[in-house]
C-alpha positions as CSV (number, residue, x, y, z in Angstrom):
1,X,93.9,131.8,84.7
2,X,97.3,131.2,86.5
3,X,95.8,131.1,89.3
4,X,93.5,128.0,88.1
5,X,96.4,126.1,86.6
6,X,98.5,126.6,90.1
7,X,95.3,125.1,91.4
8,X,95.0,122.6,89.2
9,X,98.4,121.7,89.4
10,X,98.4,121.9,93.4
11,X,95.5,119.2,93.0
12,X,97.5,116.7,90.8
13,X,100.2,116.8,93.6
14,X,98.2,115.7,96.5
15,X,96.1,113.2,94.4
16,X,99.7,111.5,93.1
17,X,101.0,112.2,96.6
18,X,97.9,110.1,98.3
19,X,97.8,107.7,95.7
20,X,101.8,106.7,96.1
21,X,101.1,106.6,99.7
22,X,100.1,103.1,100.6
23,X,102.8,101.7,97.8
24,X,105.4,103.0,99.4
25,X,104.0,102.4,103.0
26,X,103.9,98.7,101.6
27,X,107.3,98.1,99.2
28,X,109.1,100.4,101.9
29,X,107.9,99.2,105.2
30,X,108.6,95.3,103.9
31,X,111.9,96.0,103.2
32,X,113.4,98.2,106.4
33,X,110.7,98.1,108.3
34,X,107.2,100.2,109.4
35,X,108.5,102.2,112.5
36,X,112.3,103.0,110.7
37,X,110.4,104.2,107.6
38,X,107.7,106.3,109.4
39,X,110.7,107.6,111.9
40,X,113.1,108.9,109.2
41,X,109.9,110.1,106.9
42,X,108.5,112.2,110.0
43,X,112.5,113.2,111.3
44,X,112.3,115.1,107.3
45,X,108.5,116.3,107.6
46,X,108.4,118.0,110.7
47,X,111.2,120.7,110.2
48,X,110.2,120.8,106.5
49,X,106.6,121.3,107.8
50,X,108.0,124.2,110.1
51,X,109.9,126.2,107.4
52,X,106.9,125.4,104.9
53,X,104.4,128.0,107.8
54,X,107.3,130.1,108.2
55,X,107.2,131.0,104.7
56,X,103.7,131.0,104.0
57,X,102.7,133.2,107.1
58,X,105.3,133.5,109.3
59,X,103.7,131.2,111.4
60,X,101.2,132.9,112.6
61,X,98.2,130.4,112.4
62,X,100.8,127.9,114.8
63,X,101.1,130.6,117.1
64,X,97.6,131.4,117.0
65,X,96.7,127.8,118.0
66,X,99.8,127.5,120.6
67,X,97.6,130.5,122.6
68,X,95.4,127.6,123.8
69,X,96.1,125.0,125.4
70,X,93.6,122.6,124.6
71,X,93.4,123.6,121.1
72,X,97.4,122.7,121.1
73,X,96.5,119.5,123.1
74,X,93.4,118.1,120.5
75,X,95.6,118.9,117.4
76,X,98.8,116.8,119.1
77,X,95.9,114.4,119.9
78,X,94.5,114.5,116.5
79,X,98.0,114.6,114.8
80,X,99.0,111.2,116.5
81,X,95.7,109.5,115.8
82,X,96.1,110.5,111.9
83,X,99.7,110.9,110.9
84,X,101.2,108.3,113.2
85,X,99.2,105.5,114.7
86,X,97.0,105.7,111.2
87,X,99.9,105.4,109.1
88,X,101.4,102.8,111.3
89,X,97.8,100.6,110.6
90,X,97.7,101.6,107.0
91,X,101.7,100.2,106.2
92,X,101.2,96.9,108.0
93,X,98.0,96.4,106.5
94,X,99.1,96.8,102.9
95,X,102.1,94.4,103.5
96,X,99.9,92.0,104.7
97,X,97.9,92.5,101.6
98,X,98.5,94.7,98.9
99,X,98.9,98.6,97.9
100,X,95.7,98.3,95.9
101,X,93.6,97.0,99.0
102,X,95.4,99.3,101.2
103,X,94.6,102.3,99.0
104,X,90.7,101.3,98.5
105,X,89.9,100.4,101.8
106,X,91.7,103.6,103.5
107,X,89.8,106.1,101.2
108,X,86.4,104.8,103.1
109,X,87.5,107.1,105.9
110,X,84.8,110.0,104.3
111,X,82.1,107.2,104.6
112,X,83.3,106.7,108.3
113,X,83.4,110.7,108.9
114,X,79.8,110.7,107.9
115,X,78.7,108.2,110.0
116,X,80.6,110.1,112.9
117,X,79.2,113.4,112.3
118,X,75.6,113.0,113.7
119,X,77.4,111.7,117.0
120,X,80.2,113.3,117.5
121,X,78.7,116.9,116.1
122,X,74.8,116.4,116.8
123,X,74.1,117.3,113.5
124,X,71.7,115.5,111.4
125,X,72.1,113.5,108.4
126,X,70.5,114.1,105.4
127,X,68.5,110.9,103.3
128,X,71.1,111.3,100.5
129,X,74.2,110.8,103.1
130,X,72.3,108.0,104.5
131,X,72.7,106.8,100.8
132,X,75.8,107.3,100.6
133,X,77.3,105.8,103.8
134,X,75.0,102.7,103.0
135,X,76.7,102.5,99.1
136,X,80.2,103.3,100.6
137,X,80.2,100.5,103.1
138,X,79.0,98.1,100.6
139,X,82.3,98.9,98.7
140,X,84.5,98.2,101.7
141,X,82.0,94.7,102.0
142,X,83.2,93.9,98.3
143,X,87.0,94.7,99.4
144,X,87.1,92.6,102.5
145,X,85.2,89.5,100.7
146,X,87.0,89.7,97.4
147,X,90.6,89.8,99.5
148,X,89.0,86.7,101.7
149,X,88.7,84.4,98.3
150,X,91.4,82.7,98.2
151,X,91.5,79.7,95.1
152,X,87.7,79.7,95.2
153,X,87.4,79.3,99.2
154,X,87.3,82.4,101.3
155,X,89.7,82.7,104.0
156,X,90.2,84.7,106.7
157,X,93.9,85.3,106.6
158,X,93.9,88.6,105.5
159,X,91.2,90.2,108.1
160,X,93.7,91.2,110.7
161,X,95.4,93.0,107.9
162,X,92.0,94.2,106.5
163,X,91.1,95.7,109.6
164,X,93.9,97.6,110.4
165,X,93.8,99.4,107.2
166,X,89.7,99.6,108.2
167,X,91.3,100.8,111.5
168,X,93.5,103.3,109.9
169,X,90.9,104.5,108.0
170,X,88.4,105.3,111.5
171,X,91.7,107.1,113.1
172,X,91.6,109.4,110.0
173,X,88.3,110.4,110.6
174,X,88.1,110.3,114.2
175,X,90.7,112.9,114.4
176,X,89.2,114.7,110.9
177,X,85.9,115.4,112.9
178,X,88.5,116.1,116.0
179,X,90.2,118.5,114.7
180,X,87.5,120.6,113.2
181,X,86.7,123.0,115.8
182,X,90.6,123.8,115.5
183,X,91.4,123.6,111.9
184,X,91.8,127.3,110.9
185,X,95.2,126.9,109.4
186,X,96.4,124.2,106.9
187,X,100.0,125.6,107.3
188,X,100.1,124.9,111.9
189,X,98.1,121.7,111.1
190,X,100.7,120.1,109.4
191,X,103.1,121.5,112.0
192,X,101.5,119.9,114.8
193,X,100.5,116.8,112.9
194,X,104.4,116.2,111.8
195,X,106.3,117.2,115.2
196,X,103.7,115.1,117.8
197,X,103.9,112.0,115.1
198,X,107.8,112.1,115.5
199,X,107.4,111.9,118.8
200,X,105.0,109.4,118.7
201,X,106.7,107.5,116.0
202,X,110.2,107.8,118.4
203,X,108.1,106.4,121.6
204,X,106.6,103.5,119.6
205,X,110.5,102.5,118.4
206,X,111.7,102.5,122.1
207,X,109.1,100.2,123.1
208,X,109.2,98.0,120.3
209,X,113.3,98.2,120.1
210,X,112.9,98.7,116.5
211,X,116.4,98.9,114.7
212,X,116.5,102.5,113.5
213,X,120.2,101.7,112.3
214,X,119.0,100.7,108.3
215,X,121.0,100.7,105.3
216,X,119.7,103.2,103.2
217,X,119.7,102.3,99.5
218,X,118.6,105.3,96.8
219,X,115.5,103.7,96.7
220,X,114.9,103.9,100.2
221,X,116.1,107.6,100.8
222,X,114.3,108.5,97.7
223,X,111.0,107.3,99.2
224,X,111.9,108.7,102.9
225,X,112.3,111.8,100.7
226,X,109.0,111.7,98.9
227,X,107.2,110.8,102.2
228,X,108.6,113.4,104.5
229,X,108.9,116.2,101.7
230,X,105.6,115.8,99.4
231,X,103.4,113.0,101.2
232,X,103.5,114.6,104.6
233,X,104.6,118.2,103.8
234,X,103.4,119.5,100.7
235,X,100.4,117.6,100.3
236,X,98.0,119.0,102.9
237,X,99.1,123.3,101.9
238,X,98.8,121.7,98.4
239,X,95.1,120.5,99.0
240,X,94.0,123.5,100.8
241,X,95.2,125.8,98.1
242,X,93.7,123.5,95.4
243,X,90.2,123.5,97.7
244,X,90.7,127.2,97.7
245,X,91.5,128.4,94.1
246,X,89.1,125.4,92.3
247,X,85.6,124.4,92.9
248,X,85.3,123.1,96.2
249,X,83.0,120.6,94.8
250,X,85.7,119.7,92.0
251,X,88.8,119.2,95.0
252,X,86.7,117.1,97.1
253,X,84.7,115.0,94.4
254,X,88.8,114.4,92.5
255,X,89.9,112.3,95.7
256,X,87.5,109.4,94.0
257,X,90.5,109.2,91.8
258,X,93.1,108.4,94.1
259,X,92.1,104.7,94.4
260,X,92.3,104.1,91.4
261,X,95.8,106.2,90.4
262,X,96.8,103.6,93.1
263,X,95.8,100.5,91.2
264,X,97.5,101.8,88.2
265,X,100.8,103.0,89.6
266,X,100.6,99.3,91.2
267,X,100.3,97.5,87.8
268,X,103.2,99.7,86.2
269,X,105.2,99.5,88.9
270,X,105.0,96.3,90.5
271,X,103.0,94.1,88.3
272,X,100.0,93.6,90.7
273,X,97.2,92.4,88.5
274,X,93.9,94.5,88.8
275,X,91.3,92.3,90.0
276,X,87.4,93.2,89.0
277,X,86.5,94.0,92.9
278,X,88.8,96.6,93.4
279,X,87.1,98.8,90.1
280,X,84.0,97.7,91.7
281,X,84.5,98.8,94.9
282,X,86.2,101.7,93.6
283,X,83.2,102.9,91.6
284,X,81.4,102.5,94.9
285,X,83.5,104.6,97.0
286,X,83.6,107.1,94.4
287,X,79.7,107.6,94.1
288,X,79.7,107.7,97.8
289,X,82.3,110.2,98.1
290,X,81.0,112.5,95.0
291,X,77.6,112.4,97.2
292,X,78.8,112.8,100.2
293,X,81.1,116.3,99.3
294,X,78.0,117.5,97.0
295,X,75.8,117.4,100.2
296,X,78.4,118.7,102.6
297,X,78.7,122.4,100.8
298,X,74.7,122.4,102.9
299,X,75.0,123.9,106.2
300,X,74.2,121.3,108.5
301,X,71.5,121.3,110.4
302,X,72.3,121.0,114.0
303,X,70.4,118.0,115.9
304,X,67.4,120.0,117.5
305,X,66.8,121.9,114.6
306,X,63.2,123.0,114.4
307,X,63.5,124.7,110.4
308,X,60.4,123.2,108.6
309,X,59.6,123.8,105.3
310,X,62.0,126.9,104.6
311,X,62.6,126.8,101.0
312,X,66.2,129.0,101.4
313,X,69.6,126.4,100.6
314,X,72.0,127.5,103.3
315,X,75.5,126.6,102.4
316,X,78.5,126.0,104.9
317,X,81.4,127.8,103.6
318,X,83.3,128.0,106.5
319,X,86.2,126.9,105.4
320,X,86.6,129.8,103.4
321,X,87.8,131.5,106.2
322,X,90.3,128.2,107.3
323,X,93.7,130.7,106.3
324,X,92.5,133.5,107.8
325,X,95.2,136.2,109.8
326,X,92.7,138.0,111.0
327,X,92.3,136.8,114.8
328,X,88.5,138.2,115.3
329,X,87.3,136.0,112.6
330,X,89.3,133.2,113.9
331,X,87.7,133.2,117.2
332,X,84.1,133.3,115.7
333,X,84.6,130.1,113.9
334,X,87.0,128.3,116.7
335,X,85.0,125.8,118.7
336,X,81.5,124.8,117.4
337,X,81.6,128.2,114.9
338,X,80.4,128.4,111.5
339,X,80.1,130.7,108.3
340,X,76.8,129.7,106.5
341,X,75.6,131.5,103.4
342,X,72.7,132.4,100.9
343,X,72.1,133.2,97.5
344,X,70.1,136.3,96.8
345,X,68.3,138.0,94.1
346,X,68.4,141.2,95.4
347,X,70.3,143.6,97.5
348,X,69.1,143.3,101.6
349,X,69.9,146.4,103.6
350,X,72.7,146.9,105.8
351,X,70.1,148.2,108.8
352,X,68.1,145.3,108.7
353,X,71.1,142.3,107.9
354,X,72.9,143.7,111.0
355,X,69.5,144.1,113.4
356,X,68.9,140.6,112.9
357,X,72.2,138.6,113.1
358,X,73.3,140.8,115.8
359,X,70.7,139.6,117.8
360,X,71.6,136.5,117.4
361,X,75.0,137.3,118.1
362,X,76.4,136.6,115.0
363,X,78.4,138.5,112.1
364,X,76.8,139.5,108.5
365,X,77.9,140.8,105.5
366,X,77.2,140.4,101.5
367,X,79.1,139.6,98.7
368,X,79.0,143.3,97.8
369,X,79.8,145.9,100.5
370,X,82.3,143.0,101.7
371,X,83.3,143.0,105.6
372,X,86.0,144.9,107.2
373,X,87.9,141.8,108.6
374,X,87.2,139.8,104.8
375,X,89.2,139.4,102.2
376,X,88.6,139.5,98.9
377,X,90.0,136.0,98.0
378,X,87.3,134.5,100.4
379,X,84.6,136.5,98.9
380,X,85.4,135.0,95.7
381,X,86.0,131.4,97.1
382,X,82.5,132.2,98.7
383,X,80.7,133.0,95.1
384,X,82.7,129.8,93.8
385,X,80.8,127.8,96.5
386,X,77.0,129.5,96.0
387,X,78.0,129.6,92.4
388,X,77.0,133.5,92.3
389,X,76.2,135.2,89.1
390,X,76.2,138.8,87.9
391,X,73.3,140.3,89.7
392,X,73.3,137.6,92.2
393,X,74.2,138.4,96.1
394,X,75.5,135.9,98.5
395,X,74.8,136.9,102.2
396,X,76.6,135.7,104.7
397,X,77.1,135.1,108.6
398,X,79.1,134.1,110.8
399,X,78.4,132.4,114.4
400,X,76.7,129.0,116.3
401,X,75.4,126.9,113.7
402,X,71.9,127.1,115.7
403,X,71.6,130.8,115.9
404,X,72.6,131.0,112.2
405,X,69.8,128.9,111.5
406,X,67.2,131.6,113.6
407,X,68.6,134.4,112.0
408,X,68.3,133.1,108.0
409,X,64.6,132.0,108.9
410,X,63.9,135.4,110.3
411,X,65.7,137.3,107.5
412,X,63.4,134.7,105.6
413,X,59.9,135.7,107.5
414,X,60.4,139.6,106.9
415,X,62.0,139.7,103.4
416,X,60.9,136.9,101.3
417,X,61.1,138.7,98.1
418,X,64.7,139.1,98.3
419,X,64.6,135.3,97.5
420,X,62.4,134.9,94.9
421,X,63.1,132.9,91.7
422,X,65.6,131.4,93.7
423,X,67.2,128.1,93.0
424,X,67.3,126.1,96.1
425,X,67.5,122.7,94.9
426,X,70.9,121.0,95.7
């Protein structure tokens, strides 16, 4: 159980910590400006970020990732697109409107993700993601026409500032989608992300001669503070523990909250009035993003998939393995690598398991006899995910998401009655 409260409580941190976000960007960035405030918040985050995967593993996921070059070259990519240039969008786009547009309109970065994912990944989407894209961006239609009505006319003074948030929001998941091939360690993510937004952030002042030289009141140190140390230090270990000690489905489907933590911290804070299109659009987003992390636990089905009418639910629970040390499993799932998984009724033997997913050159195990290079805190995250019960086996691989796919419909074709009486309905 203290494990779940430690969850629970690592959850509440990055939810407050996202929802603060665009107010401070805003209140913060109007009074000593975007670049001095992201400069000072990234000069705290990125040595902060450093100790932070000393002490969690001694840095070995960083120096895992500093073995290749082009893995160290798409996170710095990836960092700069999401910490700095995204951030830089999102402030200047709440100060030209509000925190309360800010926060609603940057959350639509999952509806943006899914829309990337069939082209940037070649996977396909399912009917219920088309749904909720389709519902999502009507809630960011509702934002930018509600912010346009201005004493009963609509204007368009606040589109520039609407779609740089919008453009913030598209860097985010751009560089989400990026980054996934790479993303084995929340701990050297937030290293790269901090140290190649500094230098980012540091570039962007030179060429803008941006006065760096601010009076710092206790507000503004305590926000700097809060930025560097929580928003972009804590936030992201505190998420990925959260994701990995709760329900994934719970971590993921609690983000609909942020928004509207946002609107209320506004109102108590600042006094912004709560308008009716921001709970509408809220509502919206939150649907879409409830739908959109309920259908993402399925193992996608790459583009030129040929599975018809298999009746087994394969589940992608790859990021069970995303703090692994152990380097073998870190270069199965590096690149276009995945860990997809079944629920069984019954135990499959060992002889068979292996004969099949080793000719597909990938790795097998079940929830049972456990692998040699698994843990037992991702077998349990893995049950969490399938929702396993007493008598209930999980099997699961490891490999290209296509020749997962072959070796679950042949396991399919010669045992079927290991899945019998299954659920498979998601």
């Amino acid at each position: 159980m203290k494990i779940i409260y430690k969850g629970i409580g690592a959850l509440l941190l990055s939810i407050m910590a996202l929802a603060a976000l665009p107010i401070l960007l805003d209140q913060f960035g109007s009074s000593i400006g975007t670049v001095p405030l992201l400069f000072y918040t990234f000069l705290i985050s990125s040595p902060f970020s450093i100790f932070i995967a000393y002490a969690v593993d001694r840095m070995r996921g960083l120096k895992t990732i500093l073995k290749s070059k082009s893995g160290i070259a798409i996170m710095g990519f990836a960092g700069i697109l999401n910490f700095g240039m995204a951030q830089v969008l999102l402030s200047l786009g709440a100060i030209g409107t509000n925190a309360n547009i800010a926060g609603l309109v940057s959350r639509s970065w999952v509806v943006m993700m899914a829309l990337m994912i069939p082209l940037m990944l070649k996977q396909r989407v399912s009917r219920k993601q088309i749904v909720a894209i389709f519902i999502g961006f009507i809630g960011i239609a509702i934002v930018f026409l509600g912010a346009g009505v201005t004493g009963g006319t609509f204007s368009y003074a606040a589109m520039p500032y609407l779609i740089a948030i919008a453009l913030s929001a598209f860097l985010t998941a751009f560089s989400s989608i990026l980054v996934k091939a790479y993303n084995t360690s929340a701990t050297a993510t937030t290293v790269i992300f901090n140290v190649g937004s500094l230098l980012f952030i540091t570039f962007l002042a030179v060429i803008v001669h941006a006065n760096l030289a601010v009076v710092f009141t206790t507000g503004n140190i305590s926000a700097v503070l809060f930025l560097g140390l929580v928003v972009f230090g804590l936030n992201g270990i505190a998420y990925f523990y959260a994701f990995r000690t709760l329900n994934p489905m719970m971590s993921g489907s609690s983000l609909m909250a942020v928004p509207f933590i946002t609107i209320l911290l506004s109102l108590a804070f600042l006094g912004t009035p709560i308008k009716y299109y921001y709970l509408l659009s809220g509502a919206l987003l939150g649907i879409s993003i409830i739908i959109q992390q309920k259908e993402s636990l399925m193992a996608p089905k790459v583009a030129n998939s040929d599975r018809k009418n298999n009746p087994i639910a394969l589940f992608d629970v790859t990021s069970a393995f995303m703090g692994s040390s152990n380097e073998y499993l870190i270069a199965a799932i590096r690149g276009d690598g995945r860990s997809t998984a079944i629920k069984v009724r019954r135990e499959i033997s060992p002889e068979i398991l292996n004969s099949i997913f080793q000719n597909h050159g990938c790795i097998v195990f079940d929830t049972v006899k456990g692998h040699e290079f698994v843990n037992e805190d991702e077998i349990v995250f893995i049950k969490d995910v399938l929702g396993v019960k007493s008598g209930d086996i999980a099997i699961v691989g490891i490999g290209k998401p296509k020749e997962l796919e072959n070796a679950f419909d042949e396991l399919y074709r010669i045992s079927p009655q290991s899945f019998t009486d299954i659920d498979v309905s998601v």
